[in-house]
C-alpha positions in Angstrom: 66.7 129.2 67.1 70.5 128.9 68.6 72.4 126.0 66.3 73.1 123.0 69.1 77.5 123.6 69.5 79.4 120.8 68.2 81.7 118.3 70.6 84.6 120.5 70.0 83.0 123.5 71.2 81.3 121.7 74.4 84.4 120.2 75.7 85.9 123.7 75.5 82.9 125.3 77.1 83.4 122.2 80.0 86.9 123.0 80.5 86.1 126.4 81.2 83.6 125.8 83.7 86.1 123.8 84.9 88.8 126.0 85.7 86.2 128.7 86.8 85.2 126.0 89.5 88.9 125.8 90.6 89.3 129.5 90.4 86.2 130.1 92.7 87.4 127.3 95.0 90.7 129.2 95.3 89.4 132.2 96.3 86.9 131.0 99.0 90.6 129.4 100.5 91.7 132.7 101.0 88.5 134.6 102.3 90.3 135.7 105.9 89.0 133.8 108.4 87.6 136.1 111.6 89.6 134.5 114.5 90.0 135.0 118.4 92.0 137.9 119.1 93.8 136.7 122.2 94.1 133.6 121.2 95.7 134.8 117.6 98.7 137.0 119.7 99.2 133.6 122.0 99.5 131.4 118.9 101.9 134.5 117.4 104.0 133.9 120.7 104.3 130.0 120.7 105.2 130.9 116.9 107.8 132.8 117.5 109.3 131.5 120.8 109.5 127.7 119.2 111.7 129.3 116.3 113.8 130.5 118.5 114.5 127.7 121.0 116.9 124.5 120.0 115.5 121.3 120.7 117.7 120.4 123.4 118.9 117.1 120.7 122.4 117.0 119.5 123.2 116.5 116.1 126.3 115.4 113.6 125.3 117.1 110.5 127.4 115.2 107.3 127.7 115.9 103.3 128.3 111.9 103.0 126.8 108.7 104.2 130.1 107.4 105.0 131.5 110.1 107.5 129.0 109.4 110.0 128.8 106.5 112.4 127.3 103.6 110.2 126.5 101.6 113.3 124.0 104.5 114.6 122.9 105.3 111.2 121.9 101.3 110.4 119.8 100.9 114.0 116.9 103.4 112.7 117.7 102.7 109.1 116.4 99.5 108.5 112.4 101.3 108.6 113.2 101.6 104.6 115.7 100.6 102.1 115.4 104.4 100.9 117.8 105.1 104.1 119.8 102.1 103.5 123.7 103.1 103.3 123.9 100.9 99.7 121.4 102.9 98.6 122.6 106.3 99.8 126.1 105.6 98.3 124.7 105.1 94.6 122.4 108.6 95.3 125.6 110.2 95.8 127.7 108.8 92.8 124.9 109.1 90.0 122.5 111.9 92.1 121.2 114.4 89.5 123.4 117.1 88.6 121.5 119.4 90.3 121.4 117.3 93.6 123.9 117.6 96.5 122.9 115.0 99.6 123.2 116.3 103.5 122.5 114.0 106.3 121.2 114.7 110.1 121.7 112.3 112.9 120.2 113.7 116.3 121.1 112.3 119.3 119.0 112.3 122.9 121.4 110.8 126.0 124.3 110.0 123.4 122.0 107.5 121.7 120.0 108.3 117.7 117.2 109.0 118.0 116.4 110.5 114.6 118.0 110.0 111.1 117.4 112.4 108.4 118.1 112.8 104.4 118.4 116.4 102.5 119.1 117.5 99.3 120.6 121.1 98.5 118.6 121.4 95.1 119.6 123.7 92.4 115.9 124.9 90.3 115.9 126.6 86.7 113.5 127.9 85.2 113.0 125.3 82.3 112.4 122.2 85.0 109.4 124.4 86.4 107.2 124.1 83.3 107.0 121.7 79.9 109.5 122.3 77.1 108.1 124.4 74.3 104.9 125.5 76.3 104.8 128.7 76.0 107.8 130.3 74.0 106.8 133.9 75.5 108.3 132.7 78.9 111.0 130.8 78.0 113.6 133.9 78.4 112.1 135.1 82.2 112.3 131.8 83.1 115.8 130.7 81.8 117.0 133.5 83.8 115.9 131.8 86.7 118.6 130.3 89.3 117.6 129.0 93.2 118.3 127.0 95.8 116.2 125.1 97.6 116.9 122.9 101.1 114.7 119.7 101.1 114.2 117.4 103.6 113.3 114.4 101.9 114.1 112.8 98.4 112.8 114.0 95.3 114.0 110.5 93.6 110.7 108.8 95.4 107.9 109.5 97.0 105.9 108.9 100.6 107.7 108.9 104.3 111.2 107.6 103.3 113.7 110.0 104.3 113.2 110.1 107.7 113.5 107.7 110.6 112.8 108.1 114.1 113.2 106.0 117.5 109.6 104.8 118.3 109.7 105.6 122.2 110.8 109.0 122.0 108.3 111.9 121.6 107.6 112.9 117.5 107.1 116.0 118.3 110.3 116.9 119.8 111.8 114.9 116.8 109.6 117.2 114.2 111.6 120.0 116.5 114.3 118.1 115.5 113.8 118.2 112.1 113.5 121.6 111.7 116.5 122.4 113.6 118.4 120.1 111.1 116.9 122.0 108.3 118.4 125.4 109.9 121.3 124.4 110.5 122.4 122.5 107.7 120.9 125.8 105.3 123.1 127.8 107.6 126.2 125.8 107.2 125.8 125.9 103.1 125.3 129.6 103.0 128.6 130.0 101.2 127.6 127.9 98.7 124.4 130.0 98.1 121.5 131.1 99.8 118.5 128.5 100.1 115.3 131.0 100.1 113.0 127.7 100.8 113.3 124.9 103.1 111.0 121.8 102.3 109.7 118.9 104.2 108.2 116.1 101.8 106.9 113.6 102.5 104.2 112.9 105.7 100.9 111.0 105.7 98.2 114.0 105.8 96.4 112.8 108.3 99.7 113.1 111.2 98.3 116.4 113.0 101.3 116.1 114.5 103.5 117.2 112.3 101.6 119.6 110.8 101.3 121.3 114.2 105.0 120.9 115.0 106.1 122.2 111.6 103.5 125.2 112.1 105.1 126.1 115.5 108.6 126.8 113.3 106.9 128.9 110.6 106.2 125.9 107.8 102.5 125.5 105.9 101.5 122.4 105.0 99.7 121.5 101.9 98.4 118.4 100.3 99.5 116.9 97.7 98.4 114.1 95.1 98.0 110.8 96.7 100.1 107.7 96.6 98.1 104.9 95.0 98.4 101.8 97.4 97.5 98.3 96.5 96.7 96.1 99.2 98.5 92.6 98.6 96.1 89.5 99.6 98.1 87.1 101.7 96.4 84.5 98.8 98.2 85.9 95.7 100.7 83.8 95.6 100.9 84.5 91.4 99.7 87.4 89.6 96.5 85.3 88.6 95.3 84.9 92.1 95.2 88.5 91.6 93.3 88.1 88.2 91.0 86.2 89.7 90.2 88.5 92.6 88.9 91.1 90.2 85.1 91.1 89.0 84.5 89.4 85.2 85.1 92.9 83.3 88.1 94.2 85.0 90.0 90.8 84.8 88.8 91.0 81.3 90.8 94.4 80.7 93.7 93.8 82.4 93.8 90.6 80.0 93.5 92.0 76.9 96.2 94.8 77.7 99.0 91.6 77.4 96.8 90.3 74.7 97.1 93.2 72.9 100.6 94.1 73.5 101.6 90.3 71.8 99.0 90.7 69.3 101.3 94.2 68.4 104.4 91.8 68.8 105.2 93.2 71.8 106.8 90.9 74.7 107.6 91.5 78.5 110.6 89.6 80.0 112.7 90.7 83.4 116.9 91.4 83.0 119.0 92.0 85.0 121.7 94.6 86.6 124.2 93.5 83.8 122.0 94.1 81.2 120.4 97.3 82.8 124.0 98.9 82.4 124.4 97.4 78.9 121.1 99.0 77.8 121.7 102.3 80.0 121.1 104.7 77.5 118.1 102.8 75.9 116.4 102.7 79.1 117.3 106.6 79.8 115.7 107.7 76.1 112.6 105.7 77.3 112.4 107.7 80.6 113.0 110.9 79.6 109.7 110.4 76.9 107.9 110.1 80.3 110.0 113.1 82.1 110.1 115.7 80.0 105.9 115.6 79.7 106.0 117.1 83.1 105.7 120.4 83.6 107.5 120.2 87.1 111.1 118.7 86.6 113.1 119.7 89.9 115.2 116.4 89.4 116.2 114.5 86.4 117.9 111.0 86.7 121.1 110.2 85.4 121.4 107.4 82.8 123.6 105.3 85.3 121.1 105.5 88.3 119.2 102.5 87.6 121.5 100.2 86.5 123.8 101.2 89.7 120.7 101.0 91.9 119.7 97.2 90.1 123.2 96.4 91.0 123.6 97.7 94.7 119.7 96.4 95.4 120.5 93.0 93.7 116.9 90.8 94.9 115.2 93.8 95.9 115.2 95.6 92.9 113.2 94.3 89.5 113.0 95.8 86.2 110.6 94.6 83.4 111.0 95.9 79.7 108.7 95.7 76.8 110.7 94.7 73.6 109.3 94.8 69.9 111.4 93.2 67.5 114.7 93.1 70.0 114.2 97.0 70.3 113.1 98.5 73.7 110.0 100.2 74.3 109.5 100.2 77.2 110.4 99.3 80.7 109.1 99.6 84.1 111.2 99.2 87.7 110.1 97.8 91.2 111.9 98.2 94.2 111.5 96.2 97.7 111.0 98.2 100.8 110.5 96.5 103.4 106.7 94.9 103.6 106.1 97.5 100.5 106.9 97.0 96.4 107.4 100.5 95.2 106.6 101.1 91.6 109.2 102.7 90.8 110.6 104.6 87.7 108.9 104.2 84.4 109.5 104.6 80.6 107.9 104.2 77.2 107.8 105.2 73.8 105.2 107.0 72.8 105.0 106.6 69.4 104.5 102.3 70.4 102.5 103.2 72.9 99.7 104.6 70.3 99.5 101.0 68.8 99.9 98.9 71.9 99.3 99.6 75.7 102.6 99.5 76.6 102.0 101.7 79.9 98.8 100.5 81.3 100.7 96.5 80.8 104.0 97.5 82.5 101.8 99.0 85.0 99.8 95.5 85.3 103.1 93.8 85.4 104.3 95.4 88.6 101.5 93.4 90.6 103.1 90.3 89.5 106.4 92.0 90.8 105.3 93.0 94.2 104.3 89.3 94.6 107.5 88.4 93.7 109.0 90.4 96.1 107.1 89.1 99.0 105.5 92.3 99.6 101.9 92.8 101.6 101.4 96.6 99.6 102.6 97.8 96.3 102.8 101.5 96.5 102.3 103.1 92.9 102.7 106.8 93.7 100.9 110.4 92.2 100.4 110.0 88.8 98.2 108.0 86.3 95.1 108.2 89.0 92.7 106.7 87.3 94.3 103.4 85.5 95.7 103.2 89.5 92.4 103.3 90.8 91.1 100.5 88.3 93.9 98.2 89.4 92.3 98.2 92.8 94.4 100.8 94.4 93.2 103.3 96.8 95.0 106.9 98.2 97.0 107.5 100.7 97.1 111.2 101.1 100.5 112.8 101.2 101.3 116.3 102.4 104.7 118.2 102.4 105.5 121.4 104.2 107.3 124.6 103.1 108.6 127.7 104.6 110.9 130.4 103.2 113.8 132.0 104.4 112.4 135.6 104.9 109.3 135.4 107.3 107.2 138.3 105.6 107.3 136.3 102.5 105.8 133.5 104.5 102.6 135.1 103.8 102.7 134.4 100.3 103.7 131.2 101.2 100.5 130.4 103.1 98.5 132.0 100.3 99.9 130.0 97.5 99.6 126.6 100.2 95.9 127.5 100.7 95.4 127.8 97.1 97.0 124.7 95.6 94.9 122.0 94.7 95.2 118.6 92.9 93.2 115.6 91.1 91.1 113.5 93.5 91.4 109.5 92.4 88.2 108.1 91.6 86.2 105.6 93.1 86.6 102.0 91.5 85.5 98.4 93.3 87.0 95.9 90.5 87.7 93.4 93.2 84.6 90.5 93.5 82.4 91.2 96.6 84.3 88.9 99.3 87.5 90.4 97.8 86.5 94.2 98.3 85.4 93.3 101.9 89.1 92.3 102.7 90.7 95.2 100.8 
């Protein structure tokens, strides 16, 4: 009679099944459709005559903030602080090494219409894949050196890079778009050759610019969701928001601050003085959290924060976790608007293992969105499930990529097709009445 396999050996066997599931799911993606003929060679022409028509916008294309005309920029800027020229001047003085901004300002009737943010990225091969991983790659993949054109900010996530006049037609402004992205890819061409042009990020459910970027050779795909929490116009303190939650939730989110004092662990806020004092503190913290991730196409400089606290001053809020006047932590909220991003946070792990340093700096920033007068805290991709327990819910996020040399498009679409991610799970920790408003 076959022995019963142990735990080990059955959480092995459901990890396999696992990524079988995934693989199976990845090749039904790419079982070719059987489409319309005629309509096929008539989608082919719209293809190829919308990348090769101009918009009919006009454009002033810029390497800084500064040389274009701030008065323009600020009337479609104020839709996020992300576009803000404070903020742009401290992403240019402490951008990541590998990060050069460009700016787009398109013009309709000699008014904006459309503002845009890029980044010329530089990508190695050690920030696509966790340090140490696998030693047999590490020499293919140091020898690895490209450029990449993105529209959009890989220092944050969700619709924040782009701004648009909200009488004139999206699509033409998508067209827009993607004749900023040519032509600024273009004008850098003696710097290097961008093979791929990115647009990140756009709700996944606006068909509309899926369908414009599709017209000028870009595929979509999904990506992981940005946890929202939806602020009650009741939480005035973060325990109107405790006592939203059901009995067991509020219990748990409790005990996490219980525990971290118990552990002699304490939370206070400082400011953009101290930020700078305790730079490289804060930095070590982060980079605990960074380097864990296997993609790493921007890392932050130690002077970002502190300059952003500083340039921000009421909109900006960062919380650290101190044991015995050491740091261990820290976690950063920024005010956008009607939204409290979550923004950049750090821990070490070795504290971490004997108090929940995380999961209560990740508490804490509901008592910071309230504090910022914000209606939604926006907690981006990662940590799904804690997310999801805090009473968040997704809101999908898509990006869209296209590469310089067309045929290789179609490797493009098959990897797009065949990229997947985590799906949040469900969680009600909200009482009844509560749940029915959020």
């Amino acid at each position: 009679m076959p022995s019963t396999p142990d735990a080990s050996t059955k959480q092995r066997l459901r990890g396999a099944l696992s990524r079988l599931k995934r693989t199976g799911a990845a090749l039904k993606k790419l079982k070719a459709p059987n489409p319309d003929p005629v309509k096929a060679v008539k989608t082919l022409r719209q293809r190829h005559k919308a990348r090769r028509t101009a918009s009919g916008l006009q454009f002033a294309l810029a390497d800084r903030i500064d040389f274009l005309n701030p008065t323009h920029w600020d009337s479609l800027a104020s839709q996020t602080v992300f576009l803000s020229r404070d903020y742009l001047r401290v992403l240019e003085q402490h951008a990541p090494d590998n990060i050069e901004p460009r700016y787009a300002m398109a013009y309709a009737d000699d008014r904006p219409v459309a503002i845009m943010l890029f980044q010329r990225v530089a990508v190695s091969g050690d920030r696509l894949r966790k340090p140490g991983s696998r030693r047999l790659l590490d020499k293919p993949m140091a020898g690895l050196q490209e450029h990449m054109l993105v529209c959009g900010n890989l220092l944050v996530w969700g619709a924040r890079s782009v701004a648009f006049a909200p009488d004139v037609d999206p699509a033409l402004l998508w067209q827009g778009v993607g004749e900023a992205t040519y032509r600024l890819r273009r004008a850098d061409k003696l710097l290097g050759e961008s093979d791929v042009a990115m647009i990140k990020d756009f709700a996944a459910s606006q068909t509309v610019v899926k369908d414009s970027l599709r017209l000028l050779g870009y595929r979509s795909l999904e990506t992981e969701p940005d946890m929202v929490l939806t602020l009650q116009p009741g939480w005035l303190r973060y325990d109107d928001y405790l006592a939203s939650l059901t009995s067991s939730y509020r219990s748990g989110a409790k005990k996490l601050f219980k525990d971290c004092e118990s552990a002699g662990v304490t939370l206070r806020v400082i400011d953009a003085a101290e930020m700078a004092a305790r730079q490289d503190e804060i930095h070590a913290l982060y980079e605990q959290v960074h380097h864990g991730q296997g993609l790493r196409l921007a890392t932050l400089m130690p002077s970002y924060l502190p300059a952003l606290a500083g340039a921000l001053d009421t909109r900006f809020i960062c919380r650290i976790a101190e044991r015995e006047g050491r740091m261990v932590g820290f976690v950063t909220s920024v005010g956008d608007g009607e939204t409290a991003v979550g923004y950049y946070i750090g821990y070490d792990r070795e504290t971490n293992a004997d108090a929940p340093i995380y999961l209560t700096l990740l508490q804490s920033t509901v008592q910071d969105a309230i504090a910022l007068g914000a209606k939604r805290l926006s907690l981006g991709r990662t940590a799904l499930e804690p997310k999801a327990k805090m009473g968040c819910k997704p809101e999908p996020l898509a990006c869209a990529v296209r590469h310089r040399v067309s045929a290789l498009n179609f490797l493009v679409s098959a990897l797009t097709k065949t990229a997947s991610h985590d799906e949040p799970p469900e969680r009600s920790p909200f009482k009844k009445e509560k749940a029915a408003e959020v």
